[in-house]
N, CA, C and O atoms as a CHARMM CRD file, in Angstrom:
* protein
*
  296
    1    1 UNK  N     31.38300   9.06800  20.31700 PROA 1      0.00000
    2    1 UNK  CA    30.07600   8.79500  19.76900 PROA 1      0.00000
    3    1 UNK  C     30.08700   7.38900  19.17900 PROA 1      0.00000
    4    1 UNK  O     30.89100   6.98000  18.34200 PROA 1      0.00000
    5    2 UNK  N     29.14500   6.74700  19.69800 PROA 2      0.00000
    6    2 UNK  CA    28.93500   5.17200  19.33200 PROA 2      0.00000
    7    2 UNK  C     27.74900   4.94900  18.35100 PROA 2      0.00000
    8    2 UNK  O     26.61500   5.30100  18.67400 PROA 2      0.00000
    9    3 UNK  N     28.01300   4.36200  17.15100 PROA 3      0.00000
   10    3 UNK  CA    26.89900   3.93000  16.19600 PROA 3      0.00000
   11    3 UNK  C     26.30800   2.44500  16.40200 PROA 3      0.00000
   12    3 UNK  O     26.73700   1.34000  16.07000 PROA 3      0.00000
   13    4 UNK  N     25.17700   2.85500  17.06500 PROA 4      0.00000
   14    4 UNK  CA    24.21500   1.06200  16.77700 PROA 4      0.00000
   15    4 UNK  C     24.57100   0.64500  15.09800 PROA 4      0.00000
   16    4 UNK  O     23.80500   1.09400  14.24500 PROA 4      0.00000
   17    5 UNK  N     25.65500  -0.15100  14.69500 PROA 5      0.00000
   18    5 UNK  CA    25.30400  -0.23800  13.34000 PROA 5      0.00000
   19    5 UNK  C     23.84600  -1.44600  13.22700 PROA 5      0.00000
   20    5 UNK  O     22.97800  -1.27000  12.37200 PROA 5      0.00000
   21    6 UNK  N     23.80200  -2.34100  13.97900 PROA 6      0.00000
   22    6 UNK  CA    22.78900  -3.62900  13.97200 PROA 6      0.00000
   23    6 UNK  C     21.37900  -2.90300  14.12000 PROA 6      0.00000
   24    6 UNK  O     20.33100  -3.19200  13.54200 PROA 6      0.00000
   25    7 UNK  N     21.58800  -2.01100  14.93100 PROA 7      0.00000
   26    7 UNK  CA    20.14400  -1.43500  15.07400 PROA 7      0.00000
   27    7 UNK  C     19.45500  -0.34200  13.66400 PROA 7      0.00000
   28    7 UNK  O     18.29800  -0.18700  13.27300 PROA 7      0.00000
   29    8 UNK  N     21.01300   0.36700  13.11100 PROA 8      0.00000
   30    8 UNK  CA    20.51300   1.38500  11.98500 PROA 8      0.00000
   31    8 UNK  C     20.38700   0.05100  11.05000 PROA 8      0.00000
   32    8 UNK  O     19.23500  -0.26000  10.74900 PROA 8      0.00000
   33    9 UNK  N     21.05700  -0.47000  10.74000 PROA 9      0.00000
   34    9 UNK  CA    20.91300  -1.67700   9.33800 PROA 9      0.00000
   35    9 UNK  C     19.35000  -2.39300   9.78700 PROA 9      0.00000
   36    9 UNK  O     18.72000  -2.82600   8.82300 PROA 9      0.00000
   37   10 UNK  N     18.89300  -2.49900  10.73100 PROA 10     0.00000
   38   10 UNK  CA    17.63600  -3.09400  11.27700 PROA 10     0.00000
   39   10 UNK  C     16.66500  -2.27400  10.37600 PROA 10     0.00000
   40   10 UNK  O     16.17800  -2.74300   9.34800 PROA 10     0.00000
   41   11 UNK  N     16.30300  -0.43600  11.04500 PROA 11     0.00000
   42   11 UNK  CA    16.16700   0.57300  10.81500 PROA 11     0.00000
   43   11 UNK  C     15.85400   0.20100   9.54000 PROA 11     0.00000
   44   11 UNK  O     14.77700  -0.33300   9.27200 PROA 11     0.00000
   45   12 UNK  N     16.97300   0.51200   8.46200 PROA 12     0.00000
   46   12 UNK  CA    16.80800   0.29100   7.47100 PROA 12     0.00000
   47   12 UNK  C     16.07200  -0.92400   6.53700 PROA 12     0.00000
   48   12 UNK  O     15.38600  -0.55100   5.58600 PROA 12     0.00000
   49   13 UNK  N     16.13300  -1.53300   6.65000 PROA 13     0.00000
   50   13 UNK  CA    15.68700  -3.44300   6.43100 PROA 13     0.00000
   51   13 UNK  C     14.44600  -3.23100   6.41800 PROA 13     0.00000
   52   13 UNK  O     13.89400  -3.46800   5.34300 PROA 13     0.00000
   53   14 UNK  N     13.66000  -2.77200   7.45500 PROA 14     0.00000
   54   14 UNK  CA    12.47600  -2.68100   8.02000 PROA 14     0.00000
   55   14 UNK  C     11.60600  -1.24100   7.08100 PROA 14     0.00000
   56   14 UNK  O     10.46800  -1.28400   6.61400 PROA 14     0.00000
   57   15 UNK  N     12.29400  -0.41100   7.04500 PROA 15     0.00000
   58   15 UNK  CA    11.81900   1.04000   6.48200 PROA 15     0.00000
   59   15 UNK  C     11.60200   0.09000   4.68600 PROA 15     0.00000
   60   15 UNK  O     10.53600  -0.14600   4.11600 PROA 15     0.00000
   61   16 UNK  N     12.88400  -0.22300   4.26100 PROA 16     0.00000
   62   16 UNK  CA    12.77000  -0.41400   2.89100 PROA 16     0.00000
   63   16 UNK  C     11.89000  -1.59600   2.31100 PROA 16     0.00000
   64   16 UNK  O     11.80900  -1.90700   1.12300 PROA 16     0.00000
   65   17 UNK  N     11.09700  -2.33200   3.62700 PROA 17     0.00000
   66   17 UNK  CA    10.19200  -3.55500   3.12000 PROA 17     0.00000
   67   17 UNK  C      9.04500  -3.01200   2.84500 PROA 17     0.00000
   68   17 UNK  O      8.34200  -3.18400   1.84900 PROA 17     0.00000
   69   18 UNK  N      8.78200  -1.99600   4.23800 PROA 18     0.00000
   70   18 UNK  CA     7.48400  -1.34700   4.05100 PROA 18     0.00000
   71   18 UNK  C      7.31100  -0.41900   3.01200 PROA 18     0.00000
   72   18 UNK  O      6.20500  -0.25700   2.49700 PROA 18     0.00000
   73   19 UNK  N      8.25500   0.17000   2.67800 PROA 19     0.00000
   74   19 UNK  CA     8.32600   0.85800   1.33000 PROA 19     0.00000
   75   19 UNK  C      7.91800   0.46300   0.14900 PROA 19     0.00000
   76   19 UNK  O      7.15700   1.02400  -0.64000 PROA 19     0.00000
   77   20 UNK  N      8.86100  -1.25000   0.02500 PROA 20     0.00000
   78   20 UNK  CA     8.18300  -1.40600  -1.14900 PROA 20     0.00000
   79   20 UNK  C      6.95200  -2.35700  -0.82100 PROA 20     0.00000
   80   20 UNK  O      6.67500  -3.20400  -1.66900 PROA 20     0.00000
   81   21 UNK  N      6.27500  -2.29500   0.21200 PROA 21     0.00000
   82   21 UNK  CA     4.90700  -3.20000   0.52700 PROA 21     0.00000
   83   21 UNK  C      3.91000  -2.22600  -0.00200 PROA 21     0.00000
   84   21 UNK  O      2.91200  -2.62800  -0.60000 PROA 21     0.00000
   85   22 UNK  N      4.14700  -0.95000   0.19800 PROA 22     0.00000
   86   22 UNK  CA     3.21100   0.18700   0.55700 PROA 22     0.00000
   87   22 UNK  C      3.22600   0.35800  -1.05300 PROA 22     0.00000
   88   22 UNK  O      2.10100   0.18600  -1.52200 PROA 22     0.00000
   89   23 UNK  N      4.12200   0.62500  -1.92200 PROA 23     0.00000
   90   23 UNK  CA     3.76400   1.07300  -3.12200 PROA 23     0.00000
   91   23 UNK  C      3.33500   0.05800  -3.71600 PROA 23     0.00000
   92   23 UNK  O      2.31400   0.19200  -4.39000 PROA 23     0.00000
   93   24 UNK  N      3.79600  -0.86500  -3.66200 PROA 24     0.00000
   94   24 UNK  CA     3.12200  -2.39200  -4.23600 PROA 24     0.00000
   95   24 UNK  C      1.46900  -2.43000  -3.86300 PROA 24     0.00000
   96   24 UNK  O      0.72500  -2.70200  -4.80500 PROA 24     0.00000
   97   25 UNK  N      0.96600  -2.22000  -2.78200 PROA 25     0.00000
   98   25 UNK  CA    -0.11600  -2.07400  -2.99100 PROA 25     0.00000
   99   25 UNK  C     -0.99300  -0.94200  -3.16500 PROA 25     0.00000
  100   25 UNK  O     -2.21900  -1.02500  -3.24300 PROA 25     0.00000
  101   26 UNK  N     -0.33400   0.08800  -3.22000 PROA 26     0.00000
  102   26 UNK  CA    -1.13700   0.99900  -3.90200 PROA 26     0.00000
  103   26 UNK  C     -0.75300   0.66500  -5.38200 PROA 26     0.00000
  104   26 UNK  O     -1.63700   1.05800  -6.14300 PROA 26     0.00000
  105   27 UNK  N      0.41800  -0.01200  -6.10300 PROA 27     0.00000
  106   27 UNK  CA     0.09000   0.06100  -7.40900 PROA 27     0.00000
  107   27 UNK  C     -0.79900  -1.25700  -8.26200 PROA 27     0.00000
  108   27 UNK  O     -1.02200  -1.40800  -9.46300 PROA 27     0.00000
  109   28 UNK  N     -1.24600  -2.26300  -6.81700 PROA 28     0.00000
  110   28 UNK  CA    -2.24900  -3.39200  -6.98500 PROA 28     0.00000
  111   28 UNK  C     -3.73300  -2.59000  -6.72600 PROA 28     0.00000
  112   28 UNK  O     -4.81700  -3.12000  -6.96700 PROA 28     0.00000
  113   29 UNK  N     -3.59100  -1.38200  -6.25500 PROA 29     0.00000
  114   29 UNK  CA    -5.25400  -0.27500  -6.39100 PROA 29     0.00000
  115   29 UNK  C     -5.39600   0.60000  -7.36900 PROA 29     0.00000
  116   29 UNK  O     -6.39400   1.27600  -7.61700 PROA 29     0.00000
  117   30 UNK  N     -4.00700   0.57000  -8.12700 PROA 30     0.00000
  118   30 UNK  CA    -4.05800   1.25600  -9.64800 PROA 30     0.00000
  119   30 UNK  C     -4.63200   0.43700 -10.38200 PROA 30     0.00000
  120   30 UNK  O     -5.73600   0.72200 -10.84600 PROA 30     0.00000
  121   31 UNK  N     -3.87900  -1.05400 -10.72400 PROA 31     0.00000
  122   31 UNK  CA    -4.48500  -1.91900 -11.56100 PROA 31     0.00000
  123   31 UNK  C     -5.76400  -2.63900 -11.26000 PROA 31     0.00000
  124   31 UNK  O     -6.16100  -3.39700 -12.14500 PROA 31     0.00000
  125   32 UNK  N     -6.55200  -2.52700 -10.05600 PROA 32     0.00000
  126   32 UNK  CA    -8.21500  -2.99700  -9.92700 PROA 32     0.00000
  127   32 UNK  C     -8.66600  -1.85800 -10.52200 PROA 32     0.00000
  128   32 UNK  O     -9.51000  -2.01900 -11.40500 PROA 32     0.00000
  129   33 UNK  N     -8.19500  -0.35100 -10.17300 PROA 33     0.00000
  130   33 UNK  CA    -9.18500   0.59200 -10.97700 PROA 33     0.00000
  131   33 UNK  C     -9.30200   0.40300 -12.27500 PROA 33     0.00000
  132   33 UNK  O    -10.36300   0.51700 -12.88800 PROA 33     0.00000
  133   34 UNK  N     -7.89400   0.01300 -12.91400 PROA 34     0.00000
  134   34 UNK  CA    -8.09400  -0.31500 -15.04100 PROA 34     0.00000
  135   34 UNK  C     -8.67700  -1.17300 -14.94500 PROA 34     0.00000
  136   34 UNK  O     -9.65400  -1.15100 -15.69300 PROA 34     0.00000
  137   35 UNK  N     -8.54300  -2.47900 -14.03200 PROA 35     0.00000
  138   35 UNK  CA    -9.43600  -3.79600 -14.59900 PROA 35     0.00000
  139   35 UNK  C    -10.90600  -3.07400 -14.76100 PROA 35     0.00000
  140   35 UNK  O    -11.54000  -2.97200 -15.81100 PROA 35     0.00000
  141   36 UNK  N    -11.29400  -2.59400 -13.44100 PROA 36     0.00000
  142   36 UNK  CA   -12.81300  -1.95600 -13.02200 PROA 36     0.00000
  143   36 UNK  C    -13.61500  -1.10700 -14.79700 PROA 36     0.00000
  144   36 UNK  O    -14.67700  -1.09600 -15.42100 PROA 36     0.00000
  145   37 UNK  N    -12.19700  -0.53100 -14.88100 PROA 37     0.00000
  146   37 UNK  CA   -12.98000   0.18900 -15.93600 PROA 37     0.00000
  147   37 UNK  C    -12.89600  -0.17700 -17.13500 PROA 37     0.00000
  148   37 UNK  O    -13.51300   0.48100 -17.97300 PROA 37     0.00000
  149   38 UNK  N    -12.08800  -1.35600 -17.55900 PROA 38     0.00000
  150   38 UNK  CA   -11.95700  -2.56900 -18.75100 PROA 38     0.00000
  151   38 UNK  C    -12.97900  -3.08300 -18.03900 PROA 38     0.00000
  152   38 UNK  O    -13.72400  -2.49800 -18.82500 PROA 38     0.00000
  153   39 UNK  N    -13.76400  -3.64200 -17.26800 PROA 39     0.00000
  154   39 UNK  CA   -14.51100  -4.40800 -16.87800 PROA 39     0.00000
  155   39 UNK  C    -16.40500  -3.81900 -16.88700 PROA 39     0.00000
  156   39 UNK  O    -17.48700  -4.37500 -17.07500 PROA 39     0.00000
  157   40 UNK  N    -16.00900  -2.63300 -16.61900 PROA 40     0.00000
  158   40 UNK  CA   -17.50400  -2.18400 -16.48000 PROA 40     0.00000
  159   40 UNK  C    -17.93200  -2.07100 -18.27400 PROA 40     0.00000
  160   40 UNK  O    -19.07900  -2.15700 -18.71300 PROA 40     0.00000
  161   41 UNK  N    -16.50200  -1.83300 -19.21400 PROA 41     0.00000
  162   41 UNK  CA   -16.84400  -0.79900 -20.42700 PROA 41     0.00000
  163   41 UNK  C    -17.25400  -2.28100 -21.18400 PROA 41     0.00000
  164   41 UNK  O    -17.84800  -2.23900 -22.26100 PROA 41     0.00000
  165   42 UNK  N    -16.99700  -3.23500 -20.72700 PROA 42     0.00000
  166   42 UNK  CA   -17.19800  -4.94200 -21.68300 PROA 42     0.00000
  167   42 UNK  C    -18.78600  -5.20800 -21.12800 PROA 42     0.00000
  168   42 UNK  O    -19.69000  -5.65400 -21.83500 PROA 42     0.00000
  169   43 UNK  N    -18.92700  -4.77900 -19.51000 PROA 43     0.00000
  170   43 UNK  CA   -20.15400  -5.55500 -19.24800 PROA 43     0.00000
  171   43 UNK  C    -20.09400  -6.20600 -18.36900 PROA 43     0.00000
  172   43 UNK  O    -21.03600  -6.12100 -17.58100 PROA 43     0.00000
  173   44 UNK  N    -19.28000  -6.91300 -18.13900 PROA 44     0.00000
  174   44 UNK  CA   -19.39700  -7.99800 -17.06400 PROA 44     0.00000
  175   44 UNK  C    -19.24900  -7.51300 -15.83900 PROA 44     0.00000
  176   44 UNK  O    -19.13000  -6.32900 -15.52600 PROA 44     0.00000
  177   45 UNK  N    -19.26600  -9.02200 -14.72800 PROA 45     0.00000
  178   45 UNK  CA   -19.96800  -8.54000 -13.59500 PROA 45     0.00000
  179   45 UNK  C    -18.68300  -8.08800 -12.53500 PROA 45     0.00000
  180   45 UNK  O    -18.76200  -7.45400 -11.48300 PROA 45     0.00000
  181   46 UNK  N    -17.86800  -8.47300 -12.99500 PROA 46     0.00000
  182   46 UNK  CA   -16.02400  -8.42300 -12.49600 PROA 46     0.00000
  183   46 UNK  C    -16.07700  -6.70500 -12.01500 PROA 46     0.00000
  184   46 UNK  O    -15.36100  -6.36100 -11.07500 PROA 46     0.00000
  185   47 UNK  N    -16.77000  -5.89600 -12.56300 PROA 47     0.00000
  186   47 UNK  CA   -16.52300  -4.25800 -11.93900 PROA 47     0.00000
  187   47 UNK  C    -16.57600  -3.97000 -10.70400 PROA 47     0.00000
  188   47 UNK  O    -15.86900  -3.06300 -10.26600 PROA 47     0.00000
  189   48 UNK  N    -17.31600  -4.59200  -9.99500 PROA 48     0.00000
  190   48 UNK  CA   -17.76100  -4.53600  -8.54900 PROA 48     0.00000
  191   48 UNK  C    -16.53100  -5.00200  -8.21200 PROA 48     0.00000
  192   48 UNK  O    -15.66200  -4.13200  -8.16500 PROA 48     0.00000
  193   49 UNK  N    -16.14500  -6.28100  -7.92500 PROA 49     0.00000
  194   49 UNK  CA   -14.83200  -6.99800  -7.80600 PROA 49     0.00000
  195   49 UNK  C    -13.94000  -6.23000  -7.27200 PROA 49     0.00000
  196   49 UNK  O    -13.56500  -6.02600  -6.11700 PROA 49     0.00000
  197   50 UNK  N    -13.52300  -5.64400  -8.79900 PROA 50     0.00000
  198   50 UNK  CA   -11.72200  -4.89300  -8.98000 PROA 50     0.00000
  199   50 UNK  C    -12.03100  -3.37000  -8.66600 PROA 50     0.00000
  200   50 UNK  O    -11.17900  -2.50600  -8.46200 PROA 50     0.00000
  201   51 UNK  N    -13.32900  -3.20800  -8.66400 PROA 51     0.00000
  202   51 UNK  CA   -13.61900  -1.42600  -7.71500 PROA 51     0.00000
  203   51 UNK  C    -13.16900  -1.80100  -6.15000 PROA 51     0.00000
  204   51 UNK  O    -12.46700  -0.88000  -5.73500 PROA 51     0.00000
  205   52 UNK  N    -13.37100  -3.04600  -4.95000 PROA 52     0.00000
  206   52 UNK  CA   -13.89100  -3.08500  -4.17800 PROA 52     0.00000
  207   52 UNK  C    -12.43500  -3.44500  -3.79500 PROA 52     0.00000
  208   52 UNK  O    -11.68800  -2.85300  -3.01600 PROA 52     0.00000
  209   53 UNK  N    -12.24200  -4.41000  -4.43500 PROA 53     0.00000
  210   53 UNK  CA   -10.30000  -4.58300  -4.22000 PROA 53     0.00000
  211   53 UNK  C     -9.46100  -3.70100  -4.36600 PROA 53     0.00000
  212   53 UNK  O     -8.38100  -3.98300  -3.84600 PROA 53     0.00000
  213   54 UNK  N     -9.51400  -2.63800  -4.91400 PROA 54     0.00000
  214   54 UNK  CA    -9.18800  -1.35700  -5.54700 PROA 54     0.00000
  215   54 UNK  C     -9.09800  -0.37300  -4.21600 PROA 54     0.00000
  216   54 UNK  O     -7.98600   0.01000  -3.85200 PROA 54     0.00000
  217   55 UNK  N    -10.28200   0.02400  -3.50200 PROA 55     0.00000
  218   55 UNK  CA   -10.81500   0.42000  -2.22600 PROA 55     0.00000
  219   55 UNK  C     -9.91000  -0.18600  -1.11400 PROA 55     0.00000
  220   55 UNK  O     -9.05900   0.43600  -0.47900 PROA 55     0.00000
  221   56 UNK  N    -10.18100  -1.29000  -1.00200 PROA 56     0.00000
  222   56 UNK  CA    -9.28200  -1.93600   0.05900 PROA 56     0.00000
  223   56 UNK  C     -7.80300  -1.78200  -0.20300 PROA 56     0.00000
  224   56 UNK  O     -7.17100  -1.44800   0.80000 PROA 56     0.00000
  225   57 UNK  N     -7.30700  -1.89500  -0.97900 PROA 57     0.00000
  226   57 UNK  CA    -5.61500  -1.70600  -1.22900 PROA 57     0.00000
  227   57 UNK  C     -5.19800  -0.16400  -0.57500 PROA 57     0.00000
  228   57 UNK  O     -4.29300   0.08300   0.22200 PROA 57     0.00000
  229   58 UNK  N     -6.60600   1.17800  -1.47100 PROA 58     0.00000
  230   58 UNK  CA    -6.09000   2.24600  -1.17100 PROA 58     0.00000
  231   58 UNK  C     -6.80100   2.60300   0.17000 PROA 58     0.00000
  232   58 UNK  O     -6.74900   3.78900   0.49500 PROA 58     0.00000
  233   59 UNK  N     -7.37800   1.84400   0.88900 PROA 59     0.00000
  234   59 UNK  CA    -7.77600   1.61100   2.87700 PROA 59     0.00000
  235   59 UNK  C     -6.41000   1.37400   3.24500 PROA 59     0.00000
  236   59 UNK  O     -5.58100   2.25400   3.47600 PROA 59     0.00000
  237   60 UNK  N     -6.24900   0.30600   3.28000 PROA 60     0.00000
  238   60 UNK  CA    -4.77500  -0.03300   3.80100 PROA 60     0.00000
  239   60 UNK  C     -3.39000   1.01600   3.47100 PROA 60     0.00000
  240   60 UNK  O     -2.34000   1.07400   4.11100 PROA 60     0.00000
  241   61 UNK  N     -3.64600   1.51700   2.69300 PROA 61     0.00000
  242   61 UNK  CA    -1.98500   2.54000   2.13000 PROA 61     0.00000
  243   61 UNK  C     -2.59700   3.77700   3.65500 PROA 61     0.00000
  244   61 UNK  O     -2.20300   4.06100   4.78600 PROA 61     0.00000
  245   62 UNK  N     -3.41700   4.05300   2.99600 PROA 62     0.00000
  246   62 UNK  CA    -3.76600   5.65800   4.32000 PROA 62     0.00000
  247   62 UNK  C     -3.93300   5.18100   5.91900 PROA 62     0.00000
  248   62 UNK  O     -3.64900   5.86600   6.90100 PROA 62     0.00000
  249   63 UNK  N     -4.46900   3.82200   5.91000 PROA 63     0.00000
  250   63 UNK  CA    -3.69500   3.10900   7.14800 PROA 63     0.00000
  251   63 UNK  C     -2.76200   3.02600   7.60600 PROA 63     0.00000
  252   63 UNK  O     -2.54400   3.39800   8.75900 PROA 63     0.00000
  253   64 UNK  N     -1.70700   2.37800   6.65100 PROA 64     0.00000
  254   64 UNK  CA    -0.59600   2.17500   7.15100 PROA 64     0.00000
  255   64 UNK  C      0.07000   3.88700   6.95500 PROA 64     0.00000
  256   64 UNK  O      1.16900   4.08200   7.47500 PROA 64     0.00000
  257   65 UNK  N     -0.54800   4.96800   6.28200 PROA 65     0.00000
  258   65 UNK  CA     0.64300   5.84700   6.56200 PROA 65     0.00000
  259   65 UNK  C      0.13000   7.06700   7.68400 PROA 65     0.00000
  260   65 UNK  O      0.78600   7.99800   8.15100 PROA 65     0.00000
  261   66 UNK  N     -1.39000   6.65600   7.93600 PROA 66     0.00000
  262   66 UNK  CA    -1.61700   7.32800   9.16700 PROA 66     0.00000
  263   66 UNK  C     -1.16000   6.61800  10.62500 PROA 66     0.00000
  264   66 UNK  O     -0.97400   7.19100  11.69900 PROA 66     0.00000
  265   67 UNK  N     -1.05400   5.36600  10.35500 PROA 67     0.00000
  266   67 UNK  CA    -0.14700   4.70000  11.32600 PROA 67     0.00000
  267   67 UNK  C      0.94300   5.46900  11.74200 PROA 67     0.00000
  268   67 UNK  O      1.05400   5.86700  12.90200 PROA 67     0.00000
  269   68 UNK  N      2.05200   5.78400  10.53100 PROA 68     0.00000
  270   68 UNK  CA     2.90300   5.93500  10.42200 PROA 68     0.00000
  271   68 UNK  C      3.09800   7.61300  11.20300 PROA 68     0.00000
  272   68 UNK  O      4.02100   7.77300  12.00200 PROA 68     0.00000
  273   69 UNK  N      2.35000   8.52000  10.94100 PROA 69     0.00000
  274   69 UNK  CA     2.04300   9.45200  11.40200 PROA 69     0.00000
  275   69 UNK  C      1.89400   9.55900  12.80400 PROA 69     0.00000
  276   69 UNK  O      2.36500  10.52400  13.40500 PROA 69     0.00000
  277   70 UNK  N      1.21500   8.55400  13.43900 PROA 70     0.00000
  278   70 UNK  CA     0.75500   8.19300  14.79400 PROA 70     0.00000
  279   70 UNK  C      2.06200   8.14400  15.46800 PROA 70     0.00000
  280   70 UNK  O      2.33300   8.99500  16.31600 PROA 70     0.00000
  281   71 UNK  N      2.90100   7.20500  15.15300 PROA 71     0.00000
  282   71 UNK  CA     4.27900   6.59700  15.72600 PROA 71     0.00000
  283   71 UNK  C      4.73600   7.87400  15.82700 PROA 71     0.00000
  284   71 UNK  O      5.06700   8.18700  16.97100 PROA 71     0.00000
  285   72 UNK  N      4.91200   9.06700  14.63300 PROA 72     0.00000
  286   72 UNK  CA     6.12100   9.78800  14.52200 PROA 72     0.00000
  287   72 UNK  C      5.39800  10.95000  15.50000 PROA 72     0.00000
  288   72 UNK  O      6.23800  11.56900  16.15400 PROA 72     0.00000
  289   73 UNK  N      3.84600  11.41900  15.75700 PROA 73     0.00000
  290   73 UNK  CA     3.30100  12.14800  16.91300 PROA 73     0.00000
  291   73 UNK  C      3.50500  12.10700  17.86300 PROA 73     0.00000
  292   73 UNK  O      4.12200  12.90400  18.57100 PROA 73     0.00000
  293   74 UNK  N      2.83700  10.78100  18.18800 PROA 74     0.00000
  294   74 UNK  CA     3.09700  10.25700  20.00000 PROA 74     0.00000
  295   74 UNK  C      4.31300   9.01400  19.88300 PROA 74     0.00000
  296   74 UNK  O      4.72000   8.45100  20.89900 PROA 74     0.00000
């Protein structure tokens, strides 16, 4: 039995970027929701903003992990 080590260390490299890409931006759609709601409770016009950036961060996470889903189906 022969181990790709170049290909598992690849494997790996690749798994652990997206890992921390993926929580990084879901935890950049945690912090638009506090700005959003520091922002709406002051007044200003910034709520729309950090709601909408907020949205898009947590678009992209269920993207990339229905992606991810896709690959591991077909």
């Amino acid at each position: 039995m022969n181990i790709d080590w170049a290909a598992l260390g690849s494997v790996f490299g690749v798994s652990l970027v997206v890992t921390v890409a993926l929580v990084g931006l879901f935890t950049l759609g945690i912090v638009g929701l506090s700005k959003q709601e520091r922002a709406s409770a002051q007044g200003g016009g910034s709520a729309v903003l950090a709601r909408t950036g907020a949205y898009a961060c947590f678009a992209l996470c269920a993207a990339a992990v229905s992606y991810g889903i896709y690959l591991i189906v077909v």
